[in-house]
C-alpha positions as CSV (number, residue, x, y, z in Angstrom):
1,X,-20.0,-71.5,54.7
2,X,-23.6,-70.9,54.0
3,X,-25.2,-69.9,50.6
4,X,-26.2,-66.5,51.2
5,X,-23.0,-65.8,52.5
6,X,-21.5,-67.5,49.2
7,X,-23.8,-65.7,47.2
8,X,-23.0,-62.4,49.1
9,X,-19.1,-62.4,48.2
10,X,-19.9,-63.2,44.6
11,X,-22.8,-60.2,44.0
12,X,-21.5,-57.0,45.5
13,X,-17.6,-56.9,44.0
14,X,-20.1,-57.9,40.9
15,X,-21.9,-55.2,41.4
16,X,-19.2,-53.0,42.0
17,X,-17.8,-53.4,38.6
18,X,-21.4,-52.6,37.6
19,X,-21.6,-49.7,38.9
20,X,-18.1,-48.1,38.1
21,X,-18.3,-48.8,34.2
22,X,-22.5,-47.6,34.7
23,X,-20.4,-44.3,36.0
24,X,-18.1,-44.1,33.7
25,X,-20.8,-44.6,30.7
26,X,-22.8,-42.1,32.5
27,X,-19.5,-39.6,33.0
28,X,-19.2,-40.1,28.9
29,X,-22.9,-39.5,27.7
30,X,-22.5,-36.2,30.1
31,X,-18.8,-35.0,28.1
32,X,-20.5,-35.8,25.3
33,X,-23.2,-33.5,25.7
34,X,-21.1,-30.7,27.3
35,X,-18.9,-31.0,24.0
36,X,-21.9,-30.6,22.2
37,X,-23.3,-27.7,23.7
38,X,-19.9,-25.9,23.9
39,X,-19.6,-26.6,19.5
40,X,-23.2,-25.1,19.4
41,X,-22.4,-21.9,21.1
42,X,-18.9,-21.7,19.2
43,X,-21.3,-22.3,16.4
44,X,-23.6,-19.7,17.2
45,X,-20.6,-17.2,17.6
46,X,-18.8,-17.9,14.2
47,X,-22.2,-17.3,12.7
48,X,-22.7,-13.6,14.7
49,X,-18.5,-12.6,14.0
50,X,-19.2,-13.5,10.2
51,X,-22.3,-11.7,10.2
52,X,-20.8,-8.5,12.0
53,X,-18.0,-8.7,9.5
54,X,-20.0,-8.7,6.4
55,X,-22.1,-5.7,7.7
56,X,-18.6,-4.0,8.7
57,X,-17.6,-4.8,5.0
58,X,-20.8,-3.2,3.8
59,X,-19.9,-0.3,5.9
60,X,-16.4,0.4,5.0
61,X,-17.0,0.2,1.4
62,X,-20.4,2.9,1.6
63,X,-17.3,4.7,3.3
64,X,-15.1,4.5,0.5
65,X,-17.5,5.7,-2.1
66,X,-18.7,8.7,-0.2
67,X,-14.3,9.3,0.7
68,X,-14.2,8.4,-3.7
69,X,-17.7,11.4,-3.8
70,X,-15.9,13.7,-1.8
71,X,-12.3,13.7,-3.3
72,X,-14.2,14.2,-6.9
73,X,-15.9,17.3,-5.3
74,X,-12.8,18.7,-3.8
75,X,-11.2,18.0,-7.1
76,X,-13.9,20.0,-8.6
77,X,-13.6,23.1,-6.6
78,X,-9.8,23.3,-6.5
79,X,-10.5,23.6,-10.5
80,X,-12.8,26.5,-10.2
81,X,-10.6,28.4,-7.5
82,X,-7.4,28.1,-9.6
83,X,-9.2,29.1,-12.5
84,X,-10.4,32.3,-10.3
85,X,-7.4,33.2,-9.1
């Protein structure tokens, strides 16, 4: 059997195993960064729902105090149409 030959069987199953955990390394960095992209736009959502529901917060309660306004008012003007009639 001659060296190269020799050296031949040796280097490419070798290499082969080089190359299938290099893949799978490489297959891992890449999940990794999908993961993190995916937590970054889940992220970015939680920030907009929070933000949308503090401004709906805001919104209901200017809601209630104009519903509070107008049942004073209506309150008000029962009063003067009882005492009327």
């Amino acid at each position: 059997m001659s060296a190269n030959l020799f050296l031949t069987t040796l280097c490419l199953p070798l290499a082969t195993i080089l190359i299938v955990f290099g893949m799978r390394y490489w297959s891992v960095v890449q999940q990794a960064k999908a993961r993190l992209a995916s937590d970054e736009a889940y992220r970015k959502t939680a920030e907009t729902a929070a933000a949308a529901e503090a401004q709906t917060a805001a919104s209901l309660a200017a809601i209630q105090a104009s519903l509070a306004e107008i049942g004073v008012r209506l309150g008000a003007v029962e009063k003067v149409l009882k005492d009327v009639g």
